[in-house]
MITI-933432 format. One record per residue (C-alpha): residue number from 1; y, z, x. Coordinates in steps of 0.5 Angstrom, whole numbers, plus 2048, in hexadecimal, padded with zeros to 3 digits. Layout:
REM residues N
<site k="NUM" north="Y" up="Z" east="X"/>
...
REM end
This chain:
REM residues 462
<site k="1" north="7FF" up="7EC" east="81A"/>
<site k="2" north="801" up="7EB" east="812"/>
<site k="3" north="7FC" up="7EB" east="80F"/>
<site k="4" north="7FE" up="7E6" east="809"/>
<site k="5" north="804" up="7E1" east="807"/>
<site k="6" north="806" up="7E2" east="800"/>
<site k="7" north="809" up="7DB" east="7FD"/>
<site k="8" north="80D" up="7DD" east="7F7"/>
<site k="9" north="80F" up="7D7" east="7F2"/>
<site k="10" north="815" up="7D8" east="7EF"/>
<site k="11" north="819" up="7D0" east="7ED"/>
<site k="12" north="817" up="7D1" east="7E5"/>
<site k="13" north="81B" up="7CD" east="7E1"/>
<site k="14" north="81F" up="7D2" east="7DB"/>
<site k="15" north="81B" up="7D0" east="7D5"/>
<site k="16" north="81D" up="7D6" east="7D1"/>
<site k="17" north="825" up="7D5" east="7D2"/>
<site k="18" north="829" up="7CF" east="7D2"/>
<site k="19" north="82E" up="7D2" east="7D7"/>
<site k="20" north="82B" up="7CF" east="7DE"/>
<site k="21" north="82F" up="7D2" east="7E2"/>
<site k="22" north="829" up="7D7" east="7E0"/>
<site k="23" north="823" up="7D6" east="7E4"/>
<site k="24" north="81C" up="7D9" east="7E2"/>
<site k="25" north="81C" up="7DD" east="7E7"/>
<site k="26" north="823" up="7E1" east="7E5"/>
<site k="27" north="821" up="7E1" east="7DE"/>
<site k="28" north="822" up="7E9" east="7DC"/>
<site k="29" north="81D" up="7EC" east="7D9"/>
<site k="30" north="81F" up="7F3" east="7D8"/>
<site k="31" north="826" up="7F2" east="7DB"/>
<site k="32" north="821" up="7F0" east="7E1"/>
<site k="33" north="820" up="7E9" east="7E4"/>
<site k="34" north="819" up="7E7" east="7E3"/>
<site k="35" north="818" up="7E7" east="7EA"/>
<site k="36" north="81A" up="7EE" east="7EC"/>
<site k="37" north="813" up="7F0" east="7E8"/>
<site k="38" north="80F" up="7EB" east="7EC"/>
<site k="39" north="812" up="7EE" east="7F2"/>
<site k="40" north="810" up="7F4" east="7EF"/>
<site k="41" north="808" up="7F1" east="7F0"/>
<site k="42" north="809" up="7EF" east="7F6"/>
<site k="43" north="80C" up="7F7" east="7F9"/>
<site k="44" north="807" up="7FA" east="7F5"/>
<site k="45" north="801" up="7F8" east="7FB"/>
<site k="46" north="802" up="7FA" east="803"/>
<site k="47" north="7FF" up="7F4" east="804"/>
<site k="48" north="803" up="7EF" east="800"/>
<site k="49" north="80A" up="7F3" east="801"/>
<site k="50" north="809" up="7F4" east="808"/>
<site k="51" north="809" up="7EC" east="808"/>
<site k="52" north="80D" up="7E5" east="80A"/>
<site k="53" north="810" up="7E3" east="802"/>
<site k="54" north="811" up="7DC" east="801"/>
<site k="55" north="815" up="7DB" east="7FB"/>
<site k="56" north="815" up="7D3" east="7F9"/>
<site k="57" north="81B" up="7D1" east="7F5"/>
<site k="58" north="81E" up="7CB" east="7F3"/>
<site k="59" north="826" up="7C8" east="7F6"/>
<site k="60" north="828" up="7CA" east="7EE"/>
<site k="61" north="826" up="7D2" east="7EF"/>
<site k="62" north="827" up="7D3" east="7F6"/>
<site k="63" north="82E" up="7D6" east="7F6"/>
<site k="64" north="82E" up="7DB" east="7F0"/>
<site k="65" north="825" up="7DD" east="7F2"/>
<site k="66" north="828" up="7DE" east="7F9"/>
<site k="67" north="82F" up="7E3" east="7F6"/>
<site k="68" north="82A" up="7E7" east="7F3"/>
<site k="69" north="824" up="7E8" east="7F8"/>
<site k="70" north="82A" up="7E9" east="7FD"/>
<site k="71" north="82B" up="7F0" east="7F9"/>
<site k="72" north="823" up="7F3" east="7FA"/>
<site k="73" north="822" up="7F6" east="800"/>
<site k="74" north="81C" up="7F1" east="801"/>
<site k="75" north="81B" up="7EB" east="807"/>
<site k="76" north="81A" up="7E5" east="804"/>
<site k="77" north="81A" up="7DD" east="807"/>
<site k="78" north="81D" up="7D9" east="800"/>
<site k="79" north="81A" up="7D1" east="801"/>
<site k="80" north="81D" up="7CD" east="7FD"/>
<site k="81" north="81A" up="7C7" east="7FA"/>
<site k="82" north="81A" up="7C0" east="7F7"/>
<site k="83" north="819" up="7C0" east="7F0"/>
<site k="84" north="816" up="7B9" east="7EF"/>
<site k="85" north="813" up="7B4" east="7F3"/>
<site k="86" north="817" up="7AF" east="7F7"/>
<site k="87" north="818" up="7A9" east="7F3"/>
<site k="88" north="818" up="7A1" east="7F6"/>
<site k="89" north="81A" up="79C" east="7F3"/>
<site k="90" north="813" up="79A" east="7F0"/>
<site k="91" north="811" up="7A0" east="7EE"/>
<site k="92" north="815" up="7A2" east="7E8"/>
<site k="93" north="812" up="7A6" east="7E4"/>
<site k="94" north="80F" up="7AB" east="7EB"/>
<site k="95" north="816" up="7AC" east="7EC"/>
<site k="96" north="816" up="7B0" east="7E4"/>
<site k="97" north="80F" up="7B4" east="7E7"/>
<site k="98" north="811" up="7BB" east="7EA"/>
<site k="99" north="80D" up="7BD" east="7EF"/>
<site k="100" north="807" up="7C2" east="7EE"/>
<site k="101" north="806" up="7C8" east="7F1"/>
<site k="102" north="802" up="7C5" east="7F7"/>
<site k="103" north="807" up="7C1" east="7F9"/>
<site k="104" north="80B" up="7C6" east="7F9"/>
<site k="105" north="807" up="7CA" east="7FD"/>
<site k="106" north="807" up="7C5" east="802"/>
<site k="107" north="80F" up="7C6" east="804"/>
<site k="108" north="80E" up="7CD" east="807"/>
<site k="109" north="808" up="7CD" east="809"/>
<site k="110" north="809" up="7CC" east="810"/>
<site k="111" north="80C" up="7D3" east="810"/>
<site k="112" north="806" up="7D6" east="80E"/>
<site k="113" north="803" up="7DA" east="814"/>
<site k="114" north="7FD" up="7DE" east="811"/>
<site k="115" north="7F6" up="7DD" east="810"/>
<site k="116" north="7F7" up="7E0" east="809"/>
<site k="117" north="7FC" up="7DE" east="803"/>
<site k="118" north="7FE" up="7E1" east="7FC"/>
<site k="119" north="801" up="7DB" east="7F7"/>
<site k="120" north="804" up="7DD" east="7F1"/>
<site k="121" north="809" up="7DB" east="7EB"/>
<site k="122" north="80F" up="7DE" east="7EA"/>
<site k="123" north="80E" up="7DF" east="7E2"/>
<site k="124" north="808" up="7E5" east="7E3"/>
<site k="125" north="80A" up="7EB" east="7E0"/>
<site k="126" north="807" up="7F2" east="7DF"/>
<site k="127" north="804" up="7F7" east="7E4"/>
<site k="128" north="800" up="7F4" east="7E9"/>
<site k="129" north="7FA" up="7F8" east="7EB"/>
<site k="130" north="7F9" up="7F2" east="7F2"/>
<site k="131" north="7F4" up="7F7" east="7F6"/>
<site k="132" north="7EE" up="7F5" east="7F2"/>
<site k="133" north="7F0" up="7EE" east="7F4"/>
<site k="134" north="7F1" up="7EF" east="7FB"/>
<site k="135" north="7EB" up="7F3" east="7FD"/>
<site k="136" north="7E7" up="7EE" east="7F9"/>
<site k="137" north="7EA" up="7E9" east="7FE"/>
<site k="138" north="7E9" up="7EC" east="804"/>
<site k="139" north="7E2" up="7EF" east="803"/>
<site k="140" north="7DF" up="7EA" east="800"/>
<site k="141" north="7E3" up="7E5" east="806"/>
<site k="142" north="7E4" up="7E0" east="801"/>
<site k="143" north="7E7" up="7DA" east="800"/>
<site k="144" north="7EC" up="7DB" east="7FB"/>
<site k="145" north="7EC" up="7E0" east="7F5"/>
<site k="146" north="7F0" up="7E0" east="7EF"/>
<site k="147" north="7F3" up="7E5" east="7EA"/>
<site k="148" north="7F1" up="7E4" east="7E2"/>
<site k="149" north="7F3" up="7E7" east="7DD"/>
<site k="150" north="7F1" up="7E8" east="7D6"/>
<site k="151" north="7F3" up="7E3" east="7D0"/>
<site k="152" north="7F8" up="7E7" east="7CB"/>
<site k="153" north="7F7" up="7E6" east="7C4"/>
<site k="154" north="7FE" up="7E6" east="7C0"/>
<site k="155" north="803" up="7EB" east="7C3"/>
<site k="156" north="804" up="7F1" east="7BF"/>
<site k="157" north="80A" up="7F7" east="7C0"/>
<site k="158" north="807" up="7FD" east="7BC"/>
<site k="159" north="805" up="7FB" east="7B5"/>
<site k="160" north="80A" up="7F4" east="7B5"/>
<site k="161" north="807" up="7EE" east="7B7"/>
<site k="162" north="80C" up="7EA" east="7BB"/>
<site k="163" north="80E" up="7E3" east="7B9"/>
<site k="164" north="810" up="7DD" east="7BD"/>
<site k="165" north="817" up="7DD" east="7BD"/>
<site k="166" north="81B" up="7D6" east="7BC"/>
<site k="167" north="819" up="7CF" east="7BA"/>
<site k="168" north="811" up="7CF" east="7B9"/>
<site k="169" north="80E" up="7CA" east="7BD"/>
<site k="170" north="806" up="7C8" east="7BD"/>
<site k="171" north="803" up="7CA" east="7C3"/>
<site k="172" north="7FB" up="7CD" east="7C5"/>
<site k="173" north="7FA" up="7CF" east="7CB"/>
<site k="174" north="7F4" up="7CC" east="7CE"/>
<site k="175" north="7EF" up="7CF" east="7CF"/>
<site k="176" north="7EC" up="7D2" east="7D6"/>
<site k="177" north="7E4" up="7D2" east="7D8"/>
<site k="178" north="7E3" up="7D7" east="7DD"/>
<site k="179" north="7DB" up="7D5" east="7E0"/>
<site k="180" north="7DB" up="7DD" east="7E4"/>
<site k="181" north="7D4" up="7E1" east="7E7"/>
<site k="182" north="7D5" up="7E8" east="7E4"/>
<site k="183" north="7D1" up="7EA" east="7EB"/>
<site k="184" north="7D6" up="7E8" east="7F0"/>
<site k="185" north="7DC" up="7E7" east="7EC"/>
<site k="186" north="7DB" up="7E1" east="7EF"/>
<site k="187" north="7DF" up="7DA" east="7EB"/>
<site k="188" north="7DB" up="7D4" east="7EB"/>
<site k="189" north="7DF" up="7CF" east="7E7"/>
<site k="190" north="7E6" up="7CE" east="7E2"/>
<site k="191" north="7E6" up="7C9" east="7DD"/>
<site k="192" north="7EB" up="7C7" east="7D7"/>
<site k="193" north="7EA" up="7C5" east="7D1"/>
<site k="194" north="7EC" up="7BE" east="7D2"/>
<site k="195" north="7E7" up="7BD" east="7D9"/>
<site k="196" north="7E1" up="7BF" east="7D4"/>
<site k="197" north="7DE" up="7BA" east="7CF"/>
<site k="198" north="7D9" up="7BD" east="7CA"/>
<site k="199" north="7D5" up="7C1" east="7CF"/>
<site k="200" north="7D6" up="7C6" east="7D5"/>
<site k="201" north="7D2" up="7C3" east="7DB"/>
<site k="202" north="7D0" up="7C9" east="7DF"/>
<site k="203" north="7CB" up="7C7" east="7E6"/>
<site k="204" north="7C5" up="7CA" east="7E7"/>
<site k="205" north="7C6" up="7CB" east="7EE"/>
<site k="206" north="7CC" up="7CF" east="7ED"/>
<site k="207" north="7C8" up="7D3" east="7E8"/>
<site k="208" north="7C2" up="7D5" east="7EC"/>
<site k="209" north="7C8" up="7D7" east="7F1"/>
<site k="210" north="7CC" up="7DB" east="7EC"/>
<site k="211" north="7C6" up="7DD" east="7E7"/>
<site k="212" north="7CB" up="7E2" east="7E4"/>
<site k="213" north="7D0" up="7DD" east="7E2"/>
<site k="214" north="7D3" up="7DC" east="7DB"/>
<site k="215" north="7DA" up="7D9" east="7D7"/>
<site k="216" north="7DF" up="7DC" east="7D6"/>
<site k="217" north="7E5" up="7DA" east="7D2"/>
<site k="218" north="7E9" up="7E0" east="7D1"/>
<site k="219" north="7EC" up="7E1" east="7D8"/>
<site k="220" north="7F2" up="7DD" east="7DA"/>
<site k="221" north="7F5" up="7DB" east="7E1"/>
<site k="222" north="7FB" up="7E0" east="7E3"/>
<site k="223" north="7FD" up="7DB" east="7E8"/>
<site k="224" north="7FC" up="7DF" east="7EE"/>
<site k="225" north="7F8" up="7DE" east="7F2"/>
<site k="226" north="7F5" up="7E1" east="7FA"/>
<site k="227" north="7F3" up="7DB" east="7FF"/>
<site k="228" north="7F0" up="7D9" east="806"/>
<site k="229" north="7F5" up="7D4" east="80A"/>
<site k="230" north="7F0" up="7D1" east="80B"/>
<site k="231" north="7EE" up="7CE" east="805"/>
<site k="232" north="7F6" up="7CD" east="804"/>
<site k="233" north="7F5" up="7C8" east="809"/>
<site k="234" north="7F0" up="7C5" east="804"/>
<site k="235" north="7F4" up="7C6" east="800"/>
<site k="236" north="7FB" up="7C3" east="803"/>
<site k="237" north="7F7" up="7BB" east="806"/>
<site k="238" north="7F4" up="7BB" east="7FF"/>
<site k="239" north="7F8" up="7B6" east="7FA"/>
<site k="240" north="7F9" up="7BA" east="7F4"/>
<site k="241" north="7FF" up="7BD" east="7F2"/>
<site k="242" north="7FE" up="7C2" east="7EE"/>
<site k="243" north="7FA" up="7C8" east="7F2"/>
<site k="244" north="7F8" up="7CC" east="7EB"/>
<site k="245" north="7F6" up="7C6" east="7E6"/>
<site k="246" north="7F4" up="7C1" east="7EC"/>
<site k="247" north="7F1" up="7C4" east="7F3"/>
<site k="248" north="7EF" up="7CB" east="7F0"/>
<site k="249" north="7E9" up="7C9" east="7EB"/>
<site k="250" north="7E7" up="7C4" east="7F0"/>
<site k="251" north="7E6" up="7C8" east="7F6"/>
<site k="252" north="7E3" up="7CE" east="7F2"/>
<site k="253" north="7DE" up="7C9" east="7F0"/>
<site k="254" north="7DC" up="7C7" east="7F7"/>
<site k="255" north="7DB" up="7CD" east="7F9"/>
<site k="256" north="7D7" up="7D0" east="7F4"/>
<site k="257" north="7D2" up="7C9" east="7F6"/>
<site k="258" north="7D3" up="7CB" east="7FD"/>
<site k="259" north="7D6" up="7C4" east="7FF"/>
<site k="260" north="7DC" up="7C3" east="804"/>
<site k="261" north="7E3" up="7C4" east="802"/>
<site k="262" north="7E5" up="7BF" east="807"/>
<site k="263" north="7E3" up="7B9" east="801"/>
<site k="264" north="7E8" up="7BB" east="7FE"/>
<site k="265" north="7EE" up="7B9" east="804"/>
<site k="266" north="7F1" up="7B2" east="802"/>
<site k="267" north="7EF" up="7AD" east="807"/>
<site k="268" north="7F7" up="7AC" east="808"/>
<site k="269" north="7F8" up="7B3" east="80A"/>
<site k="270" north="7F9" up="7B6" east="811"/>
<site k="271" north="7F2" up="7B8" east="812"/>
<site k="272" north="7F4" up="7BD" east="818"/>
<site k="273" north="7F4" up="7C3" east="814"/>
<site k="274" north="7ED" up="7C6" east="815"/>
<site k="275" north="7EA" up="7CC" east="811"/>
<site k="276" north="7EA" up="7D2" east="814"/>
<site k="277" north="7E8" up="7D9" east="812"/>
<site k="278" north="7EA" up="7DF" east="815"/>
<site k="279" north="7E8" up="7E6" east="814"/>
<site k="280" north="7EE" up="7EA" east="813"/>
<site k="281" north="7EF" up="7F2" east="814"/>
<site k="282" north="7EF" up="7F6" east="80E"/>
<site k="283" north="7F5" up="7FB" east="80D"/>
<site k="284" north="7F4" up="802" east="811"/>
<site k="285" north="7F3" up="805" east="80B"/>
<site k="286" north="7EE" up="802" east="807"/>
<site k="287" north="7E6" up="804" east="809"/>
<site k="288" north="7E2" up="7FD" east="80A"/>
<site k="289" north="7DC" up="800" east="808"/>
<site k="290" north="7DF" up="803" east="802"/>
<site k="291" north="7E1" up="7FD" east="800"/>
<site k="292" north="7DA" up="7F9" east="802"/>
<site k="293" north="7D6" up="7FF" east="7FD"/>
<site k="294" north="7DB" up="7FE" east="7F8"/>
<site k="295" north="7DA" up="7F7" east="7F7"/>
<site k="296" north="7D3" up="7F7" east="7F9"/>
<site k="297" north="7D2" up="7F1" east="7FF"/>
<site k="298" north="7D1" up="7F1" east="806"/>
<site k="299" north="7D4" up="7EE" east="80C"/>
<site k="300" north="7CD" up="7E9" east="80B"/>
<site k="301" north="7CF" up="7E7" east="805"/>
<site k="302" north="7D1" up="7DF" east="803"/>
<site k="303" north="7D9" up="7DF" east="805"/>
<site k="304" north="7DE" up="7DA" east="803"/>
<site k="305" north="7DF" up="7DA" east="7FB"/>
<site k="306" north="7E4" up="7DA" east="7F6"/>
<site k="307" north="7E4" up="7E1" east="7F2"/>
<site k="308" north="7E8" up="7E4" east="7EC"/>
<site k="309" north="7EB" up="7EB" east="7EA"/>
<site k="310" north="7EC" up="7EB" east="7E3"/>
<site k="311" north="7F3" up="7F0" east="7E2"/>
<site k="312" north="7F1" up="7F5" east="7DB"/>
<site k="313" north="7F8" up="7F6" east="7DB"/>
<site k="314" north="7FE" up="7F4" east="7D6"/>
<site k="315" north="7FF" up="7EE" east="7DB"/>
<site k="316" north="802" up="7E7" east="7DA"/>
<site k="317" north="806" up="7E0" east="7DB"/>
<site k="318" north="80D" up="7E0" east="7D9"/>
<site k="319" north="80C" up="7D9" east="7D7"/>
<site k="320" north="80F" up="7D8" east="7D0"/>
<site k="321" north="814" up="7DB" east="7CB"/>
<site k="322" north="80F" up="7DF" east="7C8"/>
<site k="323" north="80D" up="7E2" east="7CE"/>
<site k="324" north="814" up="7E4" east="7D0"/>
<site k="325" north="815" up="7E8" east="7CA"/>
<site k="326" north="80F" up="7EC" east="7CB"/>
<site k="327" north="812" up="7ED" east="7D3"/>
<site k="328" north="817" up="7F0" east="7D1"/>
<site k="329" north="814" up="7F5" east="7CC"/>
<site k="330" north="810" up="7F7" east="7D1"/>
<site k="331" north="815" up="7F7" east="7D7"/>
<site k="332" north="818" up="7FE" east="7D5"/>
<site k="333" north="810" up="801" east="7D6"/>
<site k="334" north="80F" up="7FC" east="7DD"/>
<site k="335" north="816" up="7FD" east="7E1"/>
<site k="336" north="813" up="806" east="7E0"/>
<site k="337" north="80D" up="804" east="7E3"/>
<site k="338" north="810" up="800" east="7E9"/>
<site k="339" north="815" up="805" east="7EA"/>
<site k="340" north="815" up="80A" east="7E6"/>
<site k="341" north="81C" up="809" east="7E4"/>
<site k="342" north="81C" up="80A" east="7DC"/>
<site k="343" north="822" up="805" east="7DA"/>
<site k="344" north="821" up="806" east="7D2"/>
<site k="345" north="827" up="807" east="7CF"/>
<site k="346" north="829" up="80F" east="7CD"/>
<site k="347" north="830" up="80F" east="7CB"/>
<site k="348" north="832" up="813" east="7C5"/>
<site k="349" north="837" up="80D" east="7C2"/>
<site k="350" north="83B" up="810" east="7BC"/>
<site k="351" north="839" up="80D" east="7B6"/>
<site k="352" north="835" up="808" east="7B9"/>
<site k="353" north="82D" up="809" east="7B9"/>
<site k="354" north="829" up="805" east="7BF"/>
<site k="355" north="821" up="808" east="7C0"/>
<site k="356" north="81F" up="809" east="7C7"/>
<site k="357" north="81C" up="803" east="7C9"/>
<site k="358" north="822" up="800" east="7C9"/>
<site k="359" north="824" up="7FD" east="7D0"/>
<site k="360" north="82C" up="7FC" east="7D0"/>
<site k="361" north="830" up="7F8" east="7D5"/>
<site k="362" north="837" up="7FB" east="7D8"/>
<site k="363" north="83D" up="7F9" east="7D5"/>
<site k="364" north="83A" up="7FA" east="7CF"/>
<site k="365" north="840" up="7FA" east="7C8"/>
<site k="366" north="83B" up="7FD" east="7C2"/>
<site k="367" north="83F" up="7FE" east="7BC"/>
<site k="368" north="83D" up="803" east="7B6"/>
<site k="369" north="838" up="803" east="7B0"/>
<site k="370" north="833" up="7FF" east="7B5"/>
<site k="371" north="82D" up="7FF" east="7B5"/>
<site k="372" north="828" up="7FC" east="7BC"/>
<site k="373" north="821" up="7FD" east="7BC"/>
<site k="374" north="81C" up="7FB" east="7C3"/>
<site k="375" north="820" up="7F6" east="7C6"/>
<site k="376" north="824" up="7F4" east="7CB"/>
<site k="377" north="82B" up="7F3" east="7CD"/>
<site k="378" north="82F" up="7F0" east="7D3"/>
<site k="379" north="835" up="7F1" east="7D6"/>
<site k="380" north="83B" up="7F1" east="7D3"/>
<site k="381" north="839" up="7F0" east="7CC"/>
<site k="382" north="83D" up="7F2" east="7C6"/>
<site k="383" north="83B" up="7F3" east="7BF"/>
<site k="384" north="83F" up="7F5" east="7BA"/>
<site k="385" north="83E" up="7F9" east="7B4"/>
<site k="386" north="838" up="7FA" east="7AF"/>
<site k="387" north="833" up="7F5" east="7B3"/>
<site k="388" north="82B" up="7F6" east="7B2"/>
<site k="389" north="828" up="7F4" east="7B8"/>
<site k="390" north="821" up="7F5" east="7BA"/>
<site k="391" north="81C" up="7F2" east="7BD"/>
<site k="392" north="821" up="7ED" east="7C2"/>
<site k="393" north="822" up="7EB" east="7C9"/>
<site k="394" north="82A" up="7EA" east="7CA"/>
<site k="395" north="82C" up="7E8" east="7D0"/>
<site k="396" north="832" up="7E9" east="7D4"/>
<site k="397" north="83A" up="7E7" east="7D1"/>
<site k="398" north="837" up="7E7" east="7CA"/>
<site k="399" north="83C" up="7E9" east="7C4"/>
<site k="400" north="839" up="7EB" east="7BD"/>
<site k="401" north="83F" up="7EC" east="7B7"/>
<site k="402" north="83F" up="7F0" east="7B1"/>
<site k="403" north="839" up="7F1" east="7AD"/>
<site k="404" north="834" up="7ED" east="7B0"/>
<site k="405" north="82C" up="7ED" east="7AF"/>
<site k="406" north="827" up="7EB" east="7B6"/>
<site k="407" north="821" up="7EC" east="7B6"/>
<site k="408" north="81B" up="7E9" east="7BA"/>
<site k="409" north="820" up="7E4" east="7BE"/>
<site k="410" north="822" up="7E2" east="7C5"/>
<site k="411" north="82B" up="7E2" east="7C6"/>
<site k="412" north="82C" up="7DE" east="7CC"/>
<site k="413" north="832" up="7DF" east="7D0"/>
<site k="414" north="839" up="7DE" east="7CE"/>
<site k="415" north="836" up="7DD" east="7C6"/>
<site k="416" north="83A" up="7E0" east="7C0"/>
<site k="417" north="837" up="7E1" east="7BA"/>
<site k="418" north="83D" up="7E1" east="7B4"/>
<site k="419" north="83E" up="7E8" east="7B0"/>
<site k="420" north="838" up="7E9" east="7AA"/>
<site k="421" north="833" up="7E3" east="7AC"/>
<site k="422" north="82C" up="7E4" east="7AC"/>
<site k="423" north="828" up="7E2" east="7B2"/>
<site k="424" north="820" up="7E3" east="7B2"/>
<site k="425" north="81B" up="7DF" east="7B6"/>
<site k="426" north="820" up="7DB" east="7B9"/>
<site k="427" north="824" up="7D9" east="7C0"/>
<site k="428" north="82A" up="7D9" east="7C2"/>
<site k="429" north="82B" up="7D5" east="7C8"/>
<site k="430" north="831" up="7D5" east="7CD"/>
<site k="431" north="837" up="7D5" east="7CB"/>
<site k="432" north="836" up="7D4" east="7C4"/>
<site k="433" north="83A" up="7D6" east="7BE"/>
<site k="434" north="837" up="7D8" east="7B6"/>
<site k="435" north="83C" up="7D8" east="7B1"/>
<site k="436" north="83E" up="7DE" east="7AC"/>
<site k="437" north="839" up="7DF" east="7A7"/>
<site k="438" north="833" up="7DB" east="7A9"/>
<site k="439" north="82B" up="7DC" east="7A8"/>
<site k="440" north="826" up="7D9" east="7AE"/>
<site k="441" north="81F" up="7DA" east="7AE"/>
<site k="442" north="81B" up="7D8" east="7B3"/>
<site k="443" north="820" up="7D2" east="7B6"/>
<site k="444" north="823" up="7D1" east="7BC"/>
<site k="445" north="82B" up="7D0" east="7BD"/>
<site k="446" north="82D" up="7CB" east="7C3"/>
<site k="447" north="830" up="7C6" east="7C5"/>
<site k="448" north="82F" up="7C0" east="7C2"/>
<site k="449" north="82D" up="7BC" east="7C7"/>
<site k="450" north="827" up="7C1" east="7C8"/>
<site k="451" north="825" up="7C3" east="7C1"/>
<site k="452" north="81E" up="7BF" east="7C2"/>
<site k="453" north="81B" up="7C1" east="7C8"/>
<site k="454" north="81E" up="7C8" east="7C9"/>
<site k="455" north="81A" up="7CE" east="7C9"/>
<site k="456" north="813" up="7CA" east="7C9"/>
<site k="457" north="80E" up="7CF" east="7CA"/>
<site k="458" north="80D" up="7CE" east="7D2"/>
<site k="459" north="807" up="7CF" east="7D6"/>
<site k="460" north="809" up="7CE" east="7DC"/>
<site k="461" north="803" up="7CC" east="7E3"/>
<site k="462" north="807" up="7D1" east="7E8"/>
REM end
């Protein structure tokens, strides 16, 4: 019997491109689409490769996500979802709400057949060491566990540091405080800044029981998570609906007090899904005792909590422009440690001079006296003669005349930039045109209707 179920989220909405026609999901990053990284994570692990894959996705997305993943030599289940709630007519304004995570997970769910489940987003991105995690699980026989990974300060690519391209929008990222025991790994609340007022409670009961506890700011929510069915069920009668922001921080707090988790299903709900836990064979391989010295516990001790890895590695979310520029400046690096498949660029081009960290595109027209530095070029791009481009993400079907100056931009497909404009810290959405001769600093360049609300820096809750 399989040991997990792996459901991946992969209905996003695009915020990086106005071209809809682009979910998420497909957004290339190295001239590969986001997800394939995510189903590198998942291959890297026996456990999780070997797995029922769940992709959740929206009726927009389905066709083109499923195009693609019919090209991998993957078994997947692609479920397709509703992206908002059902309106009626008294309710207006629920008609507006997209549903949360919880709501989603509640129309696969009855295809889960295993005891065990991995959840996770599709913007996670970087080298995923998932068998800490996944021994945690299993050893400690724990309810749930979560991957944590490590705040980063600002980005930097050697001695420059990267800047935010396009229209600079006022956002702070609200702060995380992790209350964890040091002993046990154990996680024994979550809180945001909004949730607290002038102090942090901290109940003495819990602190008896985990007197290694302290509160810790400096990690952050990788969003992927390894969970019982059982609190599952839980979580499915409840009536939250969102599994990260709502359920999560109530169910961690009601195990670490030792109360029932069967407060938290609404009294509407079908009550018929009973807790169960069940003991479930390790992999052949793995040496239980091993294990057991490793993370130094016994078969007596208190099962059933939530724990948490922390990830030391270059890892994070895909989840807004800044993050996709760093994506992309590390995906010639990520795809060789994947597959060992070097796909930086090592053409001899006459007269053209393009450094070796460069990620070029088939179909690619480069014209002389061109200089390209650590960026990335789709398919079928064209530039012309005497252009200075570094530090770019250019996606596919882009078209750069003579004489043009990029650098620290993002050219969205089917854009064209006009012969010696001057391009820095800015964004190019779909199928947009720069005149000749412009200077853009740090603006986004989209249609009309959209200049006010495009490119916020989005922070999802997958």
């Amino acid at each position: 019997m399989k040991e997990f179920t792996v459901i991946l989220y992969a209905g996003g909405n695009n915020r990086l491109s106005t071209d809809l026609s682009l979910p998420k999901p497909l957004l290339p990053v190295g001239n590969r689409p986001l997800i394939w990284y995510n189903l590198q994570i998942i291959q890297s692990h026996p456990a999780l490769a070997s797995s029922v894959l769940l992709i959740l996705t929206s009726s927009q997305s389905r066709q083109v996500l499923d195009d693609y993943l019919s090209t991998l030599n993957i078994t997947y289940e692609l479920i397709v979802y509703r992206q908002h709630h059902e309106s009626t007519s008294d309710d207006q304004q629920q008609a507006q709400d997209e549903l949360g995570t919880l709501d989603i997970l509640r129309s696969c769910y009855s295809r889960i057949r295993t005891e065990s489940i991995c959840l996770f987003t599709c913007d996670l991105y970087g080298k995923v060491n998932l068998t800490p995690l996944i021994n945690m699980f299993r050893v400690r026989d724990a309810s749930i566990c979560m991957l944590l990974l490590k705040t980063t300060t600002s980005s930097t690519t050697g001695k420059e540091s990267l800047v935010q391209p396009g229209q600079k929008v006022k956002y702070t990222a609200e702060p995380e405080f992790y209350t964890v025991d040091q002993s046990t790994n154990s996680v024994t609340s979550i809180r945001l800044k909004a949730d607290l007022d002038e102090y942090f409670p901290l109940k003495q009961n819990i602190l008896a029981k985990y007197p290694r506890t302290i509160i810790r700011t400096d990690l952050v929510d990788a969003h992927l998570y390894l969970i019982k069915k059982s609190c599952l069920d839980i979580a499915i009668c409840s009536k939250y609906s969102s599994f990260r922001k709502e359920f999560l921080p109530k169910m961690i707090r009601q195990m670490a007090t030792g109360q029932s988790l069967e407060v938290l299903i609404s009294t509407t709900a079908n009550k018929k899904m009973m807790i169960r836990q069940t003991t479930t064979d390790l992999d052949d391989h793995t040496d239980l005792s091993r294990l057991l010295e490793q993370y130094d516990c016994d078969n007596k001790q208190i099962r059933g909590g939530c724990y948490y890895s922390i990830n030391e590695t270059q890892v994070f979310r895909v989840k807004n422009v800044l993050s996709y520029l760093e994506a992309n400046r590390q995906a010639s690096s990520q795809i060789l440690s994947f597959t060992n498949e070097d796909i930086t660029f090592k053409d001899r081009l006459e007269q053209i001079q393009i450094s070796p960290d460069c990620v070029v595109g088939d179909g690619h027209e480069i014209g002389k006296r061109t200089t390209i530095k650590r960026t990335i070029i789709g398919k079928n791009c064209r530039i012309e003669d005497k252009c200075k481009i570094i530090n770019c993400v250019l996606l596919d079907n882009v078209y750069v005349k003579e004489g043009v100056t990029l650098q620290n931009s993002i050219l969205c497909s089917r854009s064209t930039i006009g012969s010696k404009s001057e391009i820095l810290n800015s964004i190019i959405c779909s199928n947009q045109q720069v005149e000749g001769n412009r200077k853009l600093n740090g603006e986004t360049v989209s249609p009309a209707s959209h200049e006010s609300d495009v490119y916020m820096v989005y922070d999802d809750e997958q």
